[in-house]
C-alpha positions in Angstrom: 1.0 -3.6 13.1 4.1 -5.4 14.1 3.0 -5.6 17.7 -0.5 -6.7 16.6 0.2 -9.2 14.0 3.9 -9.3 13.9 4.0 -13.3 14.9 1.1 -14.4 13.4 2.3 -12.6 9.8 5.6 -13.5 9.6 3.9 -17.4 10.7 2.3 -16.8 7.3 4.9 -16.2 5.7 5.3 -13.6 2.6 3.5 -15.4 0.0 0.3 -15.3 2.2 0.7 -11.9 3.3 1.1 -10.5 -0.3 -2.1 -12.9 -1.2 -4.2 -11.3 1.9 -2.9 -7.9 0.5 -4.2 -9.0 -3.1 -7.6 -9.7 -2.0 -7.6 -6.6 0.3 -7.1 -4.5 -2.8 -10.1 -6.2 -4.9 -12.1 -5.7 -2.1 -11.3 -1.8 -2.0 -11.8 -1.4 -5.7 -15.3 -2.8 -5.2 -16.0 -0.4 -2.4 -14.3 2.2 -4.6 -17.2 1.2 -7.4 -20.1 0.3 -5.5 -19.2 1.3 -2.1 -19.8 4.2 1.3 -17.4 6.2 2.4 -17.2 4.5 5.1 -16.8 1.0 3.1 -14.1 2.5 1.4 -12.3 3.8 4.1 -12.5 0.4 5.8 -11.0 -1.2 2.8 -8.5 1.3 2.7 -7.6 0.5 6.4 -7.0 -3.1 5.3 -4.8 -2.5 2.7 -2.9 0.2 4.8 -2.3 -3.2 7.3 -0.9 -5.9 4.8 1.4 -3.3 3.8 2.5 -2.6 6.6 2.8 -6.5 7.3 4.8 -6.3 4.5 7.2 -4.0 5.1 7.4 -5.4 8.5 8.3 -8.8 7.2 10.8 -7.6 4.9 12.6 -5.9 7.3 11.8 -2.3 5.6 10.5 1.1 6.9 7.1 2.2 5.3 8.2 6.2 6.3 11.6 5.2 4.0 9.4 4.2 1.1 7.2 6.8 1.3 10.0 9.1 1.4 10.6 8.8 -2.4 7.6 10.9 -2.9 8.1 13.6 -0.2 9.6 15.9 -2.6 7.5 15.6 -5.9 7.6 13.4 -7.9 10.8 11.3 -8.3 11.0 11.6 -12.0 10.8 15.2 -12.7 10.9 16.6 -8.9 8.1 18.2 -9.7 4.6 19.2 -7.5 2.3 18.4 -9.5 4.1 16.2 -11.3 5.2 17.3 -15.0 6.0 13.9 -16.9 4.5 14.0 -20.1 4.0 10.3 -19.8 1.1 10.1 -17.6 1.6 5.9 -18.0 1.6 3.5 -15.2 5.3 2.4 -15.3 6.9 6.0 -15.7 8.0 6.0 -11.8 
């Protein structure tokens, strides 16, 4: 992505990229609800990109993120995950 759209995202700047990724994840929720396979995996695809833009523009590694997760999950280091709080902010 960085050889892509590298200049023209960090041109945006971050609050653009993060209101790009925004829209890009309403737009796979509706092909998640209404959508093909193939819709959805498009939609995917674009939110997979303004993260990456992201990352790139912050200066971060996307496989270092990712990482947390490699192992289980980072709460209880468990696969499947074992946290009796199945809420959104227990990671």
């Amino acid at each position: 992505m960085e050889k892509t759209y590298g200049l023209r995202d960090s041109e945006r700047g971050l609050a653009a990229t993060v209101a790009w990724l925004t829209e890009e994840l309403g737009e796979l929720a509706q092909a998640v609800r209404k959508g093909t396979p193939e819709q959805q995996l498009h939609e995917l695809g674009d939110v997979l990109a303004w993260v990456a833009s992201l990352a790139a523009q912050l200066d971060l590694s996307l496989e270092e993120a990712v990482s947390r997760y490699a192992n289980g999950c980072p709460r209880c280091k468990n696969q499947p995950c074992e946290c009796p709080d199945m809420s959104i902010d227990r990671l």
